[in-house]
TORVEX-920261 format. One record per residue (C-alpha): residue in three letters; y, z, x. Coordinates in nm, 2 decimals, m for minus. Example, Ala and Ser with C-alpha at 12.3 -4.5 7.8 and 13.67 -1.06 7.14 Angstrom:
REM residues 2
zalum/v/w/u
ALA/m0.45/0.78/1.23
SER/m0.11/0.71/1.37
//
This chain:
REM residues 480
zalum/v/w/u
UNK/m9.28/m1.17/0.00
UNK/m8.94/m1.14/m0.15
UNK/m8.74/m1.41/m0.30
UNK/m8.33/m1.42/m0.27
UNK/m8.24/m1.39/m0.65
UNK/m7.97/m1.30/m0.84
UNK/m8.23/m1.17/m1.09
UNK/m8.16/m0.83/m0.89
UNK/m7.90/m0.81/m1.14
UNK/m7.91/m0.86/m1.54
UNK/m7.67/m1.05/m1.73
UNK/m7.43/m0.84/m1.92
UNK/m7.20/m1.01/m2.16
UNK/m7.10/m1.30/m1.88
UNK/m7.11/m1.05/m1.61
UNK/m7.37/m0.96/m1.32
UNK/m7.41/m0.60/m1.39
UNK/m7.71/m0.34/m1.18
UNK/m7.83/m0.06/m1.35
UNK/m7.96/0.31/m1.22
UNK/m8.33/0.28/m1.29
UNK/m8.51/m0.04/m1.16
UNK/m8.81/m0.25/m1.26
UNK/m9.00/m0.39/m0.99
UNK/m9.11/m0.77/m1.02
UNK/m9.45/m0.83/m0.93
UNK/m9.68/m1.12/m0.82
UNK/m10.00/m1.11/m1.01
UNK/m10.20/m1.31/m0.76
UNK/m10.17/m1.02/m0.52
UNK/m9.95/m0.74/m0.70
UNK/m9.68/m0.77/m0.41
UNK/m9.30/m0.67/m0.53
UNK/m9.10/m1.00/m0.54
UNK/m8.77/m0.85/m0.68
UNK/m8.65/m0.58/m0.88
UNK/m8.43/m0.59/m1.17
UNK/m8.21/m0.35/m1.42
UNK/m8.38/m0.13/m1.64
UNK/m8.16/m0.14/m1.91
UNK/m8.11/0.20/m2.13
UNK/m8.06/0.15/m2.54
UNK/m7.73/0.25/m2.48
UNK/m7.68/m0.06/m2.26
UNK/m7.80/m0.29/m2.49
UNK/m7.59/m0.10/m2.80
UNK/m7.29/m0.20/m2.57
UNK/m7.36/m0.56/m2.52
UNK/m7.46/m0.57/m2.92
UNK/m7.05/m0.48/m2.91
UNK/m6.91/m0.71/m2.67
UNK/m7.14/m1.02/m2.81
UNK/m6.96/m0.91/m3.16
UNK/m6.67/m1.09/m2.99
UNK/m6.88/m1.34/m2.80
UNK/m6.99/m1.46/m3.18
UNK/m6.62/m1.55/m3.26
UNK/m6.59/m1.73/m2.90
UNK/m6.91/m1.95/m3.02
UNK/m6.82/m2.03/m3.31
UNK/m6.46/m2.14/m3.24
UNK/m6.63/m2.37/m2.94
UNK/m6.59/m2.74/m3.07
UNK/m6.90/m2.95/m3.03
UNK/m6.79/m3.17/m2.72
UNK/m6.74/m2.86/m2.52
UNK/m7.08/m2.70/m2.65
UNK/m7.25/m3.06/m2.56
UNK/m7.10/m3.00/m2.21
UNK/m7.21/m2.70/m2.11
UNK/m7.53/m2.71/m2.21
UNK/m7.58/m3.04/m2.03
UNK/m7.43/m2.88/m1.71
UNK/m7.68/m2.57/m1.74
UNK/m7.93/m2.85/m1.77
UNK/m7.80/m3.04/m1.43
UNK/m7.78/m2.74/m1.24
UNK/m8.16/m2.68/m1.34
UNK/m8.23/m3.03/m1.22
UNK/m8.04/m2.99/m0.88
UNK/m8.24/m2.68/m0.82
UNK/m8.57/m2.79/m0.95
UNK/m8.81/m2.65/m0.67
UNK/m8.64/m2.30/m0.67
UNK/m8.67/m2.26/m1.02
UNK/m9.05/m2.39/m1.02
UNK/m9.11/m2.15/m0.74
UNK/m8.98/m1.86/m0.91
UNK/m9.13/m1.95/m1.19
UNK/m9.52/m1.96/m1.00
UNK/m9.46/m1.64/m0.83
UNK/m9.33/m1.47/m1.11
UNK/m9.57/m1.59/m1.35
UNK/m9.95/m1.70/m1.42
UNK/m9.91/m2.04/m1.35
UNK/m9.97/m2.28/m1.05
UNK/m9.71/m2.48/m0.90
UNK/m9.80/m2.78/m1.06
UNK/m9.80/m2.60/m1.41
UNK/m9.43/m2.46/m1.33
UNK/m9.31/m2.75/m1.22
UNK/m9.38/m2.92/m1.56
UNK/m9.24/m2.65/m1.71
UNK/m8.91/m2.71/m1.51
UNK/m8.91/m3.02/m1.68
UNK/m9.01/m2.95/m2.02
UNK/m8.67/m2.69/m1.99
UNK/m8.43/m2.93/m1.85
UNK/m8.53/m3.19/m2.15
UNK/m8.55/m2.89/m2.41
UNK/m8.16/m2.80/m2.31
UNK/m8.13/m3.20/m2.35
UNK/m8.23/m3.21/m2.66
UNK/m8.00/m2.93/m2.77
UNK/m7.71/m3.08/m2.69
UNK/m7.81/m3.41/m2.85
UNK/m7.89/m3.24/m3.15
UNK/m7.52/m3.03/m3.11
UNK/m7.35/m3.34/m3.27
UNK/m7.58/m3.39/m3.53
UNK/m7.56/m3.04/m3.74
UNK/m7.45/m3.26/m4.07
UNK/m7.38/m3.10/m4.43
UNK/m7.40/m3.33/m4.72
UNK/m7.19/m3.46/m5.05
UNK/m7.27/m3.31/m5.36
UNK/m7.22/m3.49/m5.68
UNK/m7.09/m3.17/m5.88
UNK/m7.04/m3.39/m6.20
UNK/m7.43/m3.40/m6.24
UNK/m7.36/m3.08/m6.44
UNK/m7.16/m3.16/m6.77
UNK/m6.83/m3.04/m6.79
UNK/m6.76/m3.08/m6.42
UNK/m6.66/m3.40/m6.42
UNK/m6.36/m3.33/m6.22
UNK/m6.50/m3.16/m5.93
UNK/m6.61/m3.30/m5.60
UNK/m6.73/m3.11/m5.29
UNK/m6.98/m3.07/m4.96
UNK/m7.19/m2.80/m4.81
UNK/m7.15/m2.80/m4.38
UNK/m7.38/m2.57/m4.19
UNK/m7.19/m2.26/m3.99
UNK/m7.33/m2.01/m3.75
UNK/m7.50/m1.70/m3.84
UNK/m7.33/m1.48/m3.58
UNK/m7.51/m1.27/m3.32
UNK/m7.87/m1.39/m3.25
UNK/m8.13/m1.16/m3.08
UNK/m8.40/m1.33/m2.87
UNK/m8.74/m1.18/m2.76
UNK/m8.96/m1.37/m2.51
UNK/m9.30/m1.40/m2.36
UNK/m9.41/m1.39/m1.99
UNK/m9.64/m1.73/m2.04
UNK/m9.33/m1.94/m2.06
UNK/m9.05/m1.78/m1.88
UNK/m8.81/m2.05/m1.87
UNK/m8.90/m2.30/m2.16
UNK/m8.96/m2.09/m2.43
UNK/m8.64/m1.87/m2.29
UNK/m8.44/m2.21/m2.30
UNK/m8.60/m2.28/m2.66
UNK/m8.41/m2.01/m2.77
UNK/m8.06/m2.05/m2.63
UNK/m8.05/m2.38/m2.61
UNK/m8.05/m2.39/m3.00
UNK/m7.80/m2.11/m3.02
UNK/m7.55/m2.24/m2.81
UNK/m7.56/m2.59/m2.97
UNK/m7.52/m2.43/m3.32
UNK/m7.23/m2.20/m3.21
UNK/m7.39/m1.86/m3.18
UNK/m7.38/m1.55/m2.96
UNK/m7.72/m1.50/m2.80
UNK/m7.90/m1.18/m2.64
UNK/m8.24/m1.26/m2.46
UNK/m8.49/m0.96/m2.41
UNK/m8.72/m1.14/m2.16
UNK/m9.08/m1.04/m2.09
UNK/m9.09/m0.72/m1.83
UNK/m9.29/m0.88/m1.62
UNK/m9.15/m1.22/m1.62
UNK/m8.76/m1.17/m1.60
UNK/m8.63/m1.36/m1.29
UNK/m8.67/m1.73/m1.47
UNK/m8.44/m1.63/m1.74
UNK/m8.18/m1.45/m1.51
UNK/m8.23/m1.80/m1.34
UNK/m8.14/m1.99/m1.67
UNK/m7.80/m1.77/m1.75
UNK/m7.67/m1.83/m1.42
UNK/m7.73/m2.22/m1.48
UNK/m7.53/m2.16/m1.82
UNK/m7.26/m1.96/m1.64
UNK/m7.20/m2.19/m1.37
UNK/m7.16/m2.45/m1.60
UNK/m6.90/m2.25/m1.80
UNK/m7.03/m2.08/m2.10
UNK/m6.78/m1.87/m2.20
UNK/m6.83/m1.49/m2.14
UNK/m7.00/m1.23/m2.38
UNK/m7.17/m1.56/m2.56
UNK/m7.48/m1.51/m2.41
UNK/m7.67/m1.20/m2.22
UNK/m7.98/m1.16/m2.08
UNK/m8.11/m0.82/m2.07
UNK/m8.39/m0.66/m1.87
UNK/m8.57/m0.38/m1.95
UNK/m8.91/m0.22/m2.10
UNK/m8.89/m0.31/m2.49
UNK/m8.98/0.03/m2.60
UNK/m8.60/0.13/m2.46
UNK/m8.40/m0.11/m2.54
UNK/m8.61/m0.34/m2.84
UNK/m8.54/m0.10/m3.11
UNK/m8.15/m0.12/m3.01
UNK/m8.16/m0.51/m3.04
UNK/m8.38/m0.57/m3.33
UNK/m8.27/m0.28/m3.57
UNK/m7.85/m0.32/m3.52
UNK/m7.71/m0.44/m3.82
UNK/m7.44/m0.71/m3.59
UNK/m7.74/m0.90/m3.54
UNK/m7.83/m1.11/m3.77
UNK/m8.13/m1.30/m3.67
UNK/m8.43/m1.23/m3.44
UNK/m8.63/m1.44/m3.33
UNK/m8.94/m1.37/m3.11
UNK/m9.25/m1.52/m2.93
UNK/m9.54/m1.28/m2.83
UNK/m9.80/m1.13/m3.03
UNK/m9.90/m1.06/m3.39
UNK/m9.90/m0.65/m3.38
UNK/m9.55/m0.67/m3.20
UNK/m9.40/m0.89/m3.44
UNK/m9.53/m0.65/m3.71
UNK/m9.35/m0.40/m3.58
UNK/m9.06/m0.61/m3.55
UNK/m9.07/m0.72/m3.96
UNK/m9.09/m0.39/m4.01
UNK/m8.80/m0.24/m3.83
UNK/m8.55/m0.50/m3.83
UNK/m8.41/m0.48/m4.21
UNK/m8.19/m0.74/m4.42
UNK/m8.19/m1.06/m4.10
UNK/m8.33/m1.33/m4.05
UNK/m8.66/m1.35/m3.88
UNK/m8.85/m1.61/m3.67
UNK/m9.15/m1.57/m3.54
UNK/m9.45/m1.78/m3.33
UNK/m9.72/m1.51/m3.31
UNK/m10.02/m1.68/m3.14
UNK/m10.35/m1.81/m3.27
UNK/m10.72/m1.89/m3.22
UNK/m10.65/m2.26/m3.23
UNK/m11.04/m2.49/m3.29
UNK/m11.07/m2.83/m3.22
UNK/m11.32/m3.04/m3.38
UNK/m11.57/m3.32/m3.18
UNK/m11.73/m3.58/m3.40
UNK/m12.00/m3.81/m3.35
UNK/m11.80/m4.12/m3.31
UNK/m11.56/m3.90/m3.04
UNK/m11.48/m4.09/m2.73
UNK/m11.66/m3.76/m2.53
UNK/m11.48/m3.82/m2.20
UNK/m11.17/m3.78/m2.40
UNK/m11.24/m3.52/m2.56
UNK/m11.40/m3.33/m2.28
UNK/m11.10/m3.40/m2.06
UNK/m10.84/m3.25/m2.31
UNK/m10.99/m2.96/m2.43
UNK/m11.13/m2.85/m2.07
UNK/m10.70/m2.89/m1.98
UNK/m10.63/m2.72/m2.35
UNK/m10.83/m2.46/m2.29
UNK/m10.78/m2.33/m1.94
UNK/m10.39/m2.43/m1.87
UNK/m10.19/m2.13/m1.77
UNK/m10.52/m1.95/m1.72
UNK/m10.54/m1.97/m2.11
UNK/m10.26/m1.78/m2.15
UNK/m10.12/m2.02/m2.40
UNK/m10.04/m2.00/m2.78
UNK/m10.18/m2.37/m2.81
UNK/m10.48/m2.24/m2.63
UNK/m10.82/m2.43/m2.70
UNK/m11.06/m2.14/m2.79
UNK/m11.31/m2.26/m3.05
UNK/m11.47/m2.58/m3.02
UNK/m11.70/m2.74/m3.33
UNK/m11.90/m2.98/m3.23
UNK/m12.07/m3.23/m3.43
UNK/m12.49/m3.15/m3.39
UNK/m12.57/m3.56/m3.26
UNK/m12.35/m3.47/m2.97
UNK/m12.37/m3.11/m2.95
UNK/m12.57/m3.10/m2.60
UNK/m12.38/m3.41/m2.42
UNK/m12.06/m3.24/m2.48
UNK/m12.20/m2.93/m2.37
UNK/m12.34/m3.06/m2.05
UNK/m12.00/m3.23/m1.96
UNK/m11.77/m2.95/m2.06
UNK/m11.93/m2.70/m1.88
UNK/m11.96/m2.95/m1.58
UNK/m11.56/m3.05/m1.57
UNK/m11.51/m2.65/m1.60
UNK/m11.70/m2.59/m1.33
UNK/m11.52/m2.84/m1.14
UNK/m11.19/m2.62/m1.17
UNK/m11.04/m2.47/m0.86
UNK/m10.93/m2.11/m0.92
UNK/m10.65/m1.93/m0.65
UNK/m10.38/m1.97/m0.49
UNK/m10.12/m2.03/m0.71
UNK/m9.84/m2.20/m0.47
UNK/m10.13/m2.45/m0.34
UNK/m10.09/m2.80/m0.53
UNK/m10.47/m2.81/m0.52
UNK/m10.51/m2.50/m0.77
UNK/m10.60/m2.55/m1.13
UNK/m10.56/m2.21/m1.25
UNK/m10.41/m1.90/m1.14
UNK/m10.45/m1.53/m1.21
UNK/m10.37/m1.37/m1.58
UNK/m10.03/m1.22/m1.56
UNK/m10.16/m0.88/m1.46
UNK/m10.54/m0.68/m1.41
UNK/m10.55/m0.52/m1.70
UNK/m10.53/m0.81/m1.92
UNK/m10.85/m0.97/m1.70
UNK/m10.99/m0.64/m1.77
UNK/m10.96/m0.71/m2.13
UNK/m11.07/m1.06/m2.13
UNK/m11.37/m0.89/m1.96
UNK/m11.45/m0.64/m2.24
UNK/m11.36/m0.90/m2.48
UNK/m11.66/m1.11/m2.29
UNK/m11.87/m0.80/m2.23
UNK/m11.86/m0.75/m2.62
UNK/m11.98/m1.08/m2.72
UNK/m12.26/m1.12/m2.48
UNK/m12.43/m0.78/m2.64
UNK/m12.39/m0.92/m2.97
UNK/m12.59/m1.28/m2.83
UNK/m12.32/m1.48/m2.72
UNK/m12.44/m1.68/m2.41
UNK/m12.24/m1.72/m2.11
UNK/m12.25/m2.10/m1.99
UNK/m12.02/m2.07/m1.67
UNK/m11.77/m1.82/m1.54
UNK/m11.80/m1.46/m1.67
UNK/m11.65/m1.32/m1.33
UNK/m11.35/m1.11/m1.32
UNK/m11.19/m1.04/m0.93
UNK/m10.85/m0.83/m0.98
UNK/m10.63/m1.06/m1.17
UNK/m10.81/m1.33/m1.20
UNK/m11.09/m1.43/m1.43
UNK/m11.31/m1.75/m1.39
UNK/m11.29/m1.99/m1.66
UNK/m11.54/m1.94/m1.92
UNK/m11.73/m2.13/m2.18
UNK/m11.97/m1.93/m2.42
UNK/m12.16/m2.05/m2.68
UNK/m12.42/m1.88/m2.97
UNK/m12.10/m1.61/m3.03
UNK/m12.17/m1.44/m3.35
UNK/m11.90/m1.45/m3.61
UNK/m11.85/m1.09/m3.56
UNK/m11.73/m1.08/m3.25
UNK/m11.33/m0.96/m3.22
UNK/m11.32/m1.27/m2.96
UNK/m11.44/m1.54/m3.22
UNK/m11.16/m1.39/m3.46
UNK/m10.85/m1.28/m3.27
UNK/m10.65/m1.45/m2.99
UNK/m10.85/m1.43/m2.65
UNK/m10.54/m1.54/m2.43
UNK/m10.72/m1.56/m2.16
UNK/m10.94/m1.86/m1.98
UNK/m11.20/m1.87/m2.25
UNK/m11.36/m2.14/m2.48
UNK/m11.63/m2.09/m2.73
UNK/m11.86/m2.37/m2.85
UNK/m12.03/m2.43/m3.18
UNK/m12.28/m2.70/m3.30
UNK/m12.20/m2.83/m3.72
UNK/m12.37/m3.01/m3.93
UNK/m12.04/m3.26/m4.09
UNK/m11.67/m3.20/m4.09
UNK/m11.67/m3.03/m4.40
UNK/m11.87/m2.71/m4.18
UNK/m11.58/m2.80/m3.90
UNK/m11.33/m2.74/m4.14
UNK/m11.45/m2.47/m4.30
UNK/m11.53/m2.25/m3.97
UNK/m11.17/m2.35/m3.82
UNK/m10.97/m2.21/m4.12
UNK/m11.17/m1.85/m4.15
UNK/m10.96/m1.70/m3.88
UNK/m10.62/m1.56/m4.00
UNK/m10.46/m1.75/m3.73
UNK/m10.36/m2.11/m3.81
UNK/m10.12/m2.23/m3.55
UNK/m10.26/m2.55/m3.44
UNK/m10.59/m2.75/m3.45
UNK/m10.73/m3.05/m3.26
UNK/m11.02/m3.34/m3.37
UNK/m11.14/m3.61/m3.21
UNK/m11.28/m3.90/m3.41
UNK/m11.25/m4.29/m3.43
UNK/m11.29/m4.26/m3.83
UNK/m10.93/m4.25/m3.98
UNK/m11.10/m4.12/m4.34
UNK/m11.17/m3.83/m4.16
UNK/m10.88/m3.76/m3.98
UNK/m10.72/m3.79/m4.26
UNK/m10.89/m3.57/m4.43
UNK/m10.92/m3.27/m4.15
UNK/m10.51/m3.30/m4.18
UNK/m10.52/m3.23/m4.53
UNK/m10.78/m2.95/m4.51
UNK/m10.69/m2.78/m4.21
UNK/m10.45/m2.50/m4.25
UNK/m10.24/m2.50/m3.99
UNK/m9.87/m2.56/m3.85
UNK/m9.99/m2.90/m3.63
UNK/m10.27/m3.12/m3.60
UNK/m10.32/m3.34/m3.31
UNK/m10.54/m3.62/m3.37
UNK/m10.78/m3.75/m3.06
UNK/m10.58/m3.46/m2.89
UNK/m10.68/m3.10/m2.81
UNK/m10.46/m2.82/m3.00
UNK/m10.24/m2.79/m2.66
UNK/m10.02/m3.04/m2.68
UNK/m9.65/m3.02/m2.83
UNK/m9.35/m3.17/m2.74
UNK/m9.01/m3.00/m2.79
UNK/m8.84/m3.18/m3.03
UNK/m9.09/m3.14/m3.31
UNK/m9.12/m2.87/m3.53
UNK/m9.35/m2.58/m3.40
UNK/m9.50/m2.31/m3.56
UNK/m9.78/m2.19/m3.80
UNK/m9.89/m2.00/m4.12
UNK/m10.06/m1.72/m4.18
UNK/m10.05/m1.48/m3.86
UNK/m9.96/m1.73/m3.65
UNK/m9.59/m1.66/m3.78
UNK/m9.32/m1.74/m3.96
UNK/m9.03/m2.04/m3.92
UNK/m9.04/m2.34/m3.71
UNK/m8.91/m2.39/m3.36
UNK/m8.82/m2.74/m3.16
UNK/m8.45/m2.76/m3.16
UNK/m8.36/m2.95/m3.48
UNK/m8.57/m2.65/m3.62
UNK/m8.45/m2.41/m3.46
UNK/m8.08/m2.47/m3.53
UNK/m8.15/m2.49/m3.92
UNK/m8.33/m2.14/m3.88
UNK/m7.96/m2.03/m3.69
UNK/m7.72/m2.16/m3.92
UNK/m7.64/m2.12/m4.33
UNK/m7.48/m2.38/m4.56
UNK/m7.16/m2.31/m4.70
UNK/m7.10/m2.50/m5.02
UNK/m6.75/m2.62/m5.05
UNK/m6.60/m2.72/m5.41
UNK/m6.25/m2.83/m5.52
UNK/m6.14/m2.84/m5.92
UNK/m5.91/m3.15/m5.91
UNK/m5.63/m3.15/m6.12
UNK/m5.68/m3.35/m6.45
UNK/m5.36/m3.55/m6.43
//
């Protein structure tokens, strides 16, 4: 099946552009060629580094009203065109209709937000006569765009977490150049030709396609830009703090999120939510529920109900509104998710339900008895995959969540405030949702984590704080 898109083109500087070599576009449900796009060269993405040079200027001079505006029109046009971008998005991507359309939505309110939040990039007073002897000085610090920004994005989120990042640059007066995920790159050619039909100026924004290994390098190490700011995984943003020099870096690098199930859990809840948590987008989910610690009184009831619910899950067809899950974004990460299971269940781990890999996809899984030792109780599964463990208190809950080097976000479930309370405080991580799984986030609030899970904070207010620099103003008034 192919699909009408202008994705068959990438977007240079403000202008639809082709390229010599291709890359073809592929549906992972059945590996059929959707669309192809540019295969952009380092030499074409040295070029648009130039030309957004001057797109910079053009950003910053915008005055807020007309940034507001355009990023509400990108926003309409989205709205207007709902379906095809939800479609594109679902045969593009890992997720089901019904999981693309909310994300149609979630991008529509994140650009929203962005231009709400274009009006409110404030400075502040300072009282300069704090300091003796200037007395007779009075000034203000205001908040000004760091210049060229250079955008790296997943394949789980093609359109949100893509709008996540322009969004915020726009509204704060940057330039903007998004590398998209390979395999994902049609729903963010979709979201600059909402911004150019709603009249973003030229060479403010580009959207580049290609394989990162060509044209990464030429984006992340040129000296014009001056922030990057990337979602995907922890070795490739090593790479990237490595090579990028003196900028500005933010990075959301994944996790191995826990949630925690108490006695005096409402179970139902709790089974609900982390059963949604854990398999959304085939698990393929930074917020992805992957270890569950469950208080001992409760330990088999949970059990017997999660494992029910999951079985309960309808797997296939990804444009069908009956499908919960769809395929992983290609074979060879089920194959992983595969060894990744294969290697537990030789060290004791105990497969409850799923365990079965057909091309792409891979049946939702719940595991339990997983040794410590395993690289799948450690590292980021990203996959359909939820482990559970019996504790003795909260305090073992606790202490098991936090020995990962991930710390993104956490859930617990409990009536008891004390101990809420107390899990916020002890758990080390970016978020904690409280009679909530780890997979829930809305875009306004700040989102990222410590340790390996990354560096900054994203939502929009966030975001445009981590884009701009305060610039202290001071004038010496005369003494007469």
């Amino acid at each position: 099946m192919r699909t009408h898109l202008t994705g068959q083109k990438m977007f240079f500087a403000g202008k639809w552009v082709n390229s010599e070599q291709i890359i073809e576009v592929r549906n992972p449900q059945d590996n059929s060629i959707i669309d192809v796009v540019p295969a952009a060269t380092a030499e074409d993405m040295l070029n648009c580094v130039k030309e957004a040079e001057e797109g910079a200027e053009i950003a910053a001079a915008m005055p807020v009203h007309e940034r507001i505006k355009v990023i509400n029109g990108a926003a309409d046009h989205i709205e207007q065109h709902s379906g095809k971008y939800a479609r594109t998005i679902a045969l593009e991507s890992s997720k089901t209709i019904r999981e693309a359309k909310k994300e149609v939505g979630r991008a529509i309110q994140t650009l929203r937000i962005s231009a709400e939040e274009a009006r409110r990039i404030n400075g502040e007073t300072i009282p300069f006569d704090q300091s003796p002897g200037s007395e007779n000085r009075i000034g203000y610090f205001y908040r000004f765009p760091i210049g060229i920004i250079g955008a790296i994005t997943p394949f789980n989120d093609p359109l949100n977490l893509v709008a996540h990042k322009i969004g915020p640059a726009i509204a704060s007066g940057n330039a903007i150049i998004v590398k998209p995920a390979t395999v994902t790159p049609l729903s963010a050619l979709l979201l600059a030709e909402a911004f150019s039909l709603a009249g973003l100026p030229a060479k403010v924004l580009s959207v580049i396609t290609g394989h990162g290994r060509e044209i990464g390098d030429a984006l992340v190490t040129h000296p014009a830009v001056r922030m990057i700011t990337f979602t995907g995984g922890l070795e490739a943003g090593e790479d990237i703090s490595r090579k990028a020099g003196l900028k500005k870096i933010s990075m959301e690098l994944g996790s191995n999120s826990p949630v925690i199930v108490l006695e005096d859990a409402d179970l139902e809840e709790a089974v609900d939510s982390s059963v949604s948590g854990a398999f959304w987008a085939a698990g393929q989910n930074c917020l992805s529920v992957q270890r569950i610690y469950i208080q001992e009184s409760v330990f088999e009831s949970f059990k017997t109900q999660f494992v029910e619910r999951t079985g309960e899950y309808i797997v296939g067809d990804k444009l069908s509104e009956l499908t919960d899950m769809g395929p992983l974004i290609t074979e060879k990460e089920a194959m992983r998710v595969e060894q990744l299971i294969e290697e537990a269940v030789s060290r004791g781990a105990v497969v409850l339900t799923g365990g079965e890999r057909t091309g792409a996809f891979y049946s939702p899984t719940v595991l339990t008895d997983v040794p410590e030792n395993c690289t799948i109780a450690k590292e980021e599964v990203f996959g359909p995959v939820v482990l559970l463990y019996a504790v003795a208190d909260l305090d073992e809950a606790i202490a098991l969540s936090n020995n990962v080097n991930y710390g993104l976000q956490a859930g617990i479930f409990t009536k008891n405030i004390d101990l809420a309370h107390k899990a916020i405080a002890k758990l080390d991580v970016g978020g904690i949702m409280v009679n909530d799984s780890s997979d829930y986030r809305i875009d306004a609030m700040p989102f990222g984590g410590v340790k390996n899970s990354g560096l900054g904070r994203e939502g929009i207010k966030f975001s445009i704080q981590e884009m701009t620099e305060p610039k202290v103003v001071c004038f010496k008034l005369s003494s007469h």
